[in-house]
N, C-alpha and C positions, 0 to 999 in steps of 0.2 A: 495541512491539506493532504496531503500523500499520505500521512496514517491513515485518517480515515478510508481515502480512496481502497487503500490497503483493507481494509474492512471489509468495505462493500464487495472488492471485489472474492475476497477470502468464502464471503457470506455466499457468495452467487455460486462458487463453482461447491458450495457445503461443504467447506474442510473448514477443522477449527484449531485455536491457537497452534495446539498441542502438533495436530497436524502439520503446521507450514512449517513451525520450529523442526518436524525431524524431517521435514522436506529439505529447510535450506541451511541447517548445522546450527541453526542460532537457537537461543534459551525459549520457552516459552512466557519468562515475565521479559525477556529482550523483546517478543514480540507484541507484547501484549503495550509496555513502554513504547513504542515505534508509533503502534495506532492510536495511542493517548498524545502524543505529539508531545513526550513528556523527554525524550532523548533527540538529539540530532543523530539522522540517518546515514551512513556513510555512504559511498558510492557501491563499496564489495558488497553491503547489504541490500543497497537496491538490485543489485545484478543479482544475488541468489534470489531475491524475492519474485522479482519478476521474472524470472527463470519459473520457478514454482507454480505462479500465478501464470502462468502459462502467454505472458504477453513481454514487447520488449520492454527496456529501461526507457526508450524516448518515451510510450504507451503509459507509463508508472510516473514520470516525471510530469508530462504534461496536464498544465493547470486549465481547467475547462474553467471558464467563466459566463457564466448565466446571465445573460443580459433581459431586462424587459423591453417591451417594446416602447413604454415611455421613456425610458433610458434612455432612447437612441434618438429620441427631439430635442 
C-alpha cells in the first residue's frame, strides 16, 4: 500500500523514478521495486522518501481506508 501511495504521490508533484532516486540516494529499480510492493521498505527509506515527497513519515505511513457507506450498517 505505501508503494503505491508513493506513486501517486511521485505522480502528483510530476517527478519520476529517476528523479526521487537522485533526490533521496536510492537506485532507480530500488525505487521503482518499493512501489511494486516487490521489496520491504525500511524505515531510512521511508524518511528519505518522504523527505523528497515533500510530506512527513507519519503522512507516508498512514493507511487511508475507504469505507462505503453500506459498510458502515
Amino acid at each position: 500500500m505505501i508503494g503505491s501511495k508513493i506513486r501517486k504521490l511521485r505522480n502528483k508533484i510530476k517527478i519520476s523514478q529517476q528523479d526521487l532516486a537522485a533526490m533521496t540516494g536510492l537506485s532507480k529499480s530500488r525505487i521503482g521495486r518499493i512501489e511494486r510492493a516487490n521489496v520491504s521498505l525500511t524505515f531510512d527509506e521511508m524518511k528519505l522518501i518522504s523527505h523528497a515527497l515533500g510530506i512527513s513519515v507519519d503522512e507516508l505511513a498512514k493507511v487511508e481506508l475507504l469505507l462505503s457507506p453500506s459498510s458502515l450498517l
